[in-house]
Rosetta silent file (secondary structure, phi, psi, omega in degrees, C-alpha in Angstrom):
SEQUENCE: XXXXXXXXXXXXXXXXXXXXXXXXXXXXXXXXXXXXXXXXXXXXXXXXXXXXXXXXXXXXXXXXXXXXXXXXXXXXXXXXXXXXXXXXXXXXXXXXXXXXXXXXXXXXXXXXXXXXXXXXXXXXXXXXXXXX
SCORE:     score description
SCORE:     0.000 S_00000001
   1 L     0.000  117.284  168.597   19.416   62.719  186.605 S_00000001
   2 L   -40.709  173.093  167.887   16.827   64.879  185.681 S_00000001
   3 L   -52.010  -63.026  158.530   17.258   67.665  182.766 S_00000001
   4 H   -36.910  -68.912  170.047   17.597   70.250  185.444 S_00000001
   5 H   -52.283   -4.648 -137.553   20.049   68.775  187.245 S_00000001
   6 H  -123.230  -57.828  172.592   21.618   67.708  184.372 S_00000001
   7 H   -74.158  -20.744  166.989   22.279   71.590  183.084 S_00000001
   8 H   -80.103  -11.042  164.087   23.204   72.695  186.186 S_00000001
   9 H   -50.058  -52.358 -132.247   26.019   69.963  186.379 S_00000001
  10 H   -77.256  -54.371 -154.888   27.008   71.217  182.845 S_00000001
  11 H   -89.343   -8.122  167.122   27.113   74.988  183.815 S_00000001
  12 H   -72.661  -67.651 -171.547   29.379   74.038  187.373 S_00000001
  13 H   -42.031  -61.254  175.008   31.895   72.030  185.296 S_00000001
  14 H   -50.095  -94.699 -179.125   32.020   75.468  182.701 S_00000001
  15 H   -16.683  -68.226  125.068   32.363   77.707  185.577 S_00000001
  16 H    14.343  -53.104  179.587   35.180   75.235  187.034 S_00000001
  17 H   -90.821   -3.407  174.346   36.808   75.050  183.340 S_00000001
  18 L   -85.602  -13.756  170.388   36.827   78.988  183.039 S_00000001
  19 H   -70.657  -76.484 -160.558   38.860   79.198  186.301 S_00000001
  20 H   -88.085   11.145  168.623   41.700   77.020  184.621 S_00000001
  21 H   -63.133  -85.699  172.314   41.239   79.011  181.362 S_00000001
  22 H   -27.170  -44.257 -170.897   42.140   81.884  183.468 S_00000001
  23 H   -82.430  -64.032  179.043   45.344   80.030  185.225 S_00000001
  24 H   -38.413  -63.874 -155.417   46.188   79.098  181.969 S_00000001
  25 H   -73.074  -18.608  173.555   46.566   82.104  179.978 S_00000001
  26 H   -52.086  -48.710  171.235   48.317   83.613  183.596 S_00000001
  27 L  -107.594   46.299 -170.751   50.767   81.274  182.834 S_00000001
  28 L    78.258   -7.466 -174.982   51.454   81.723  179.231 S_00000001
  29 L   -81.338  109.070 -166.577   50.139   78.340  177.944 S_00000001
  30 L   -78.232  -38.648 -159.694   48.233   80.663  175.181 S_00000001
  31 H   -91.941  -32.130  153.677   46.848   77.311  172.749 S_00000001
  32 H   -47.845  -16.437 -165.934   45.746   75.366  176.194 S_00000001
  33 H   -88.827  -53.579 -175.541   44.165   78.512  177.454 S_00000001
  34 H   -75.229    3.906  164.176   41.703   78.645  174.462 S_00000001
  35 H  -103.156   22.868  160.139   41.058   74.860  174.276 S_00000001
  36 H  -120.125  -24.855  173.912   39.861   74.743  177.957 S_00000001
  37 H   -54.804  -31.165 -177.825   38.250   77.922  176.489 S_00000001
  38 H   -76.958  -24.500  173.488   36.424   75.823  174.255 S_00000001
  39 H   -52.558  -67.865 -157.952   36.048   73.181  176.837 S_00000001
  40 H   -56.624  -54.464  169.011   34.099   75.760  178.743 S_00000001
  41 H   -48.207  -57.815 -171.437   31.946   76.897  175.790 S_00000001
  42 H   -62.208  -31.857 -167.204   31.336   73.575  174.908 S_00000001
  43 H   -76.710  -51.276 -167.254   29.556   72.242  178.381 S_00000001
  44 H   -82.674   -2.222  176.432   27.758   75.194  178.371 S_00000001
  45 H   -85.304  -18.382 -155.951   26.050   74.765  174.484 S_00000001
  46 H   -99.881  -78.633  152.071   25.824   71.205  175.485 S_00000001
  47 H    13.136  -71.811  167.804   23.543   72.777  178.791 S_00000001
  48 H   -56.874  -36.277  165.447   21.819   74.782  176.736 S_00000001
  49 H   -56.497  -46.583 -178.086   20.964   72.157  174.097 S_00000001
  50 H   -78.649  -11.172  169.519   18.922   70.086  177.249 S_00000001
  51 H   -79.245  -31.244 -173.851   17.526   73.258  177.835 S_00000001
  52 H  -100.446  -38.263  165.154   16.066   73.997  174.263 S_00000001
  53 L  -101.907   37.261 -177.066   15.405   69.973  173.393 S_00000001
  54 L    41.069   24.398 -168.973   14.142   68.497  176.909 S_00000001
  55 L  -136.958  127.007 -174.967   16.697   65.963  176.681 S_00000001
  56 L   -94.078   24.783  170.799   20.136   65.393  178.525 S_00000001
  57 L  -122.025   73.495  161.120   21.143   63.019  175.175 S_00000001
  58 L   -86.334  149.184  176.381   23.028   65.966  173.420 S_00000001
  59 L   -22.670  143.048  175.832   25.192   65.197  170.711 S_00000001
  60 L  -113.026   79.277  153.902   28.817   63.967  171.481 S_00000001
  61 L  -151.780  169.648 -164.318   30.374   66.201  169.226 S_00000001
  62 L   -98.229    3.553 -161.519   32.676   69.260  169.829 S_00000001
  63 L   -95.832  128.927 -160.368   31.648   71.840  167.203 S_00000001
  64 H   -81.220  -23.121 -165.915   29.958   74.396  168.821 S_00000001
  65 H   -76.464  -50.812 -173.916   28.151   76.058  165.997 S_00000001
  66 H   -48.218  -41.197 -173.587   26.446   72.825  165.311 S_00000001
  67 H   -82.175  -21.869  169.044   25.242   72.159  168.917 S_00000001
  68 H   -83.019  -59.816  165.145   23.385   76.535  169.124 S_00000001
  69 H     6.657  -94.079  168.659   22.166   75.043  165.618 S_00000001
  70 L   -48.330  -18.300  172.739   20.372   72.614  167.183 S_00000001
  71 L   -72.572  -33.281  176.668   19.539   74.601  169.901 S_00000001
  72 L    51.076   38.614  134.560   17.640   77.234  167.127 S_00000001
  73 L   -35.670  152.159  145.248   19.107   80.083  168.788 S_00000001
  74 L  -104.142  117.699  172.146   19.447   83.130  166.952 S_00000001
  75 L   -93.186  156.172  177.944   23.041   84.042  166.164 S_00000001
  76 L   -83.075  172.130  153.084   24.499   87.422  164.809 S_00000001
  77 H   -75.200  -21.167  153.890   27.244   86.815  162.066 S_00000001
  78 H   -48.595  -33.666 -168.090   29.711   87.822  164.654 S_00000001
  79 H   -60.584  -81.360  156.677   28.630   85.059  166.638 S_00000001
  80 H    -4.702  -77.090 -169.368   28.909   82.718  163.845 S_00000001
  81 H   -45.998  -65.749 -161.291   32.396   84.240  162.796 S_00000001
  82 H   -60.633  -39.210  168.098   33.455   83.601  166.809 S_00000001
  83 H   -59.414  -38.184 -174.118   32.048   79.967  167.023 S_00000001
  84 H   -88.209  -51.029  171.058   33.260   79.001  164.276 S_00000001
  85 H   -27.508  -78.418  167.308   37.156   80.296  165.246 S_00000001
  86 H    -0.075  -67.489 -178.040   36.560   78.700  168.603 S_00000001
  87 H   -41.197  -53.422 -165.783   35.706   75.304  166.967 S_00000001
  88 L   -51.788  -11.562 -160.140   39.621   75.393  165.699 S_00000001
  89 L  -127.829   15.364  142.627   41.022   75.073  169.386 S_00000001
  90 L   -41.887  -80.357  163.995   39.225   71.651  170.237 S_00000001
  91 H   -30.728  -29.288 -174.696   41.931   69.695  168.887 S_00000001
  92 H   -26.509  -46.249 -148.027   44.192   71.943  170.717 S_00000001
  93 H   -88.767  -13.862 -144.483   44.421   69.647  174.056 S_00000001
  94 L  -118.354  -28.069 -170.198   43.996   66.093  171.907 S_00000001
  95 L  -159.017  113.539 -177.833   46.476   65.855  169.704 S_00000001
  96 L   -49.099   -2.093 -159.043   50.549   67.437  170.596 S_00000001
  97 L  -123.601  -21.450 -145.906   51.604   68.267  167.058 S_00000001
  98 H  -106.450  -84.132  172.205   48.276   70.398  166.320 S_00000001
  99 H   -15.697   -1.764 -165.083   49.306   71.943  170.015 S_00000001
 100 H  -130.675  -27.713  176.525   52.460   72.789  169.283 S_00000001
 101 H   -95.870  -11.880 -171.339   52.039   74.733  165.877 S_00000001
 102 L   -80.390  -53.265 -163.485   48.635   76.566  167.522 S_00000001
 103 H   -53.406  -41.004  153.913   50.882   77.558  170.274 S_00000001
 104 H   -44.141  -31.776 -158.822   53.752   79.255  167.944 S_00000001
 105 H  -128.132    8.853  152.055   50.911   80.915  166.351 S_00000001
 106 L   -95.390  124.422  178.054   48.795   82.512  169.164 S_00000001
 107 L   -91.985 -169.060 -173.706   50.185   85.463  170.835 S_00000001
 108 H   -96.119   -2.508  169.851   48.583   86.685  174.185 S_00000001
 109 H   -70.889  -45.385 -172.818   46.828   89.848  172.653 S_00000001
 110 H   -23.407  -79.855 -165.275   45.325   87.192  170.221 S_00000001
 111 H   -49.608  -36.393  178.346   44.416   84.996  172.920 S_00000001
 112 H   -62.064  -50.336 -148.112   43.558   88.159  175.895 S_00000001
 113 H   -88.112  -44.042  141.024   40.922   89.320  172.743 S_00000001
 114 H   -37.525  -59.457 -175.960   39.279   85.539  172.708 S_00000001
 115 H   -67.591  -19.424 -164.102   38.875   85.090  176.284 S_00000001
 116 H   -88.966  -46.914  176.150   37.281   88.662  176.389 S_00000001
 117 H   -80.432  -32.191  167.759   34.816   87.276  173.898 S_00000001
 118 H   -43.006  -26.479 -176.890   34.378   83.927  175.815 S_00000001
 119 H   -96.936  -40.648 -172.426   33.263   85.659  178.706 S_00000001
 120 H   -75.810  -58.994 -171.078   30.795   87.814  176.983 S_00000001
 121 H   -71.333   -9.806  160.127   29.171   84.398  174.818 S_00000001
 122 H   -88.215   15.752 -172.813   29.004   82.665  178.615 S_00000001
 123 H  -100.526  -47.137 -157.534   26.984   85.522  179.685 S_00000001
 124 H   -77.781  -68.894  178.231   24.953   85.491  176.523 S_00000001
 125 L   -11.230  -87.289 -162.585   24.524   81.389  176.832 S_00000001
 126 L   -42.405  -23.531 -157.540   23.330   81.480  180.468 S_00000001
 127 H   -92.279  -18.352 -178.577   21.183   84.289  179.553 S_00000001
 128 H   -98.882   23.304  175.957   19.347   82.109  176.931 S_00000001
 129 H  -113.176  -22.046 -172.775   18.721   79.517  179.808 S_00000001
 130 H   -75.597  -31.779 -176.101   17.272   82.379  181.705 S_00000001
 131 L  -103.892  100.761  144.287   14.318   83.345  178.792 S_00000001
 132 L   -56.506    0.000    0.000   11.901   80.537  178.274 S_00000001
């Protein structure tokens, strides 16, 4: 698979996982809605990585700050601050016990106020795929 082909697979599958993001927090699962959020986020930094290193062998890891790192993006400290939150709701989906105390502890403004920024950083993403 080429590079190309390789980020636009990346950026269907995000688009695809932002859809059941959406379904999610509709039906209350608050700590699944932001670890498909992250899901989403992740595919597209992973995208973005073969776009900024020619290479479809990006890291197989989930922490997002590290993969725009590598990418040598320039982030605000807001960014940072958001990326790095994010990172916490990997685990979410992977392991039940970690799922089960994030869920007791996100409410839906929490979660409505994440997804608001999730949508704005897949905007930003794509848009740094857009400038060569």
């Amino acid at each position: 698979m080429t590079n190309e082909k390789h980020i636009q697979f990346l950026i269907k599958q995000a688009d695809e996982d932002i859809g059941a993001t959406e379904a999610l927090f509709q039906a209350g699962y608050y700590g699944q809605t932001l670890f498909w959020a992250h899901l989403t986020l992740e595919k597209l930094c992973k995208a973005l990585w073969v776009f900024k290193n020619g290479s479809e062998n990006y890291p197989y890891v989930h922490n997002l700050l590290r993969l725009l790192m590598e990418c040598k993006v320039d982030l605000t400290d807001e960014q940072k601050l958001f990326y790095a939150e994010m990172n916490q709701f990997q685990a979410a989906g992977r392991y039940g016990d970690y799922l089960q105390k994030l869920e007791s502890t996100v409410t839906s403004d929490v979660c409505e106020k994440l997804l608001l920024e999730v949508k704005n950083q897949i905007l930003w993403i794509k848009q740094q795929m857009a400038n060569k």
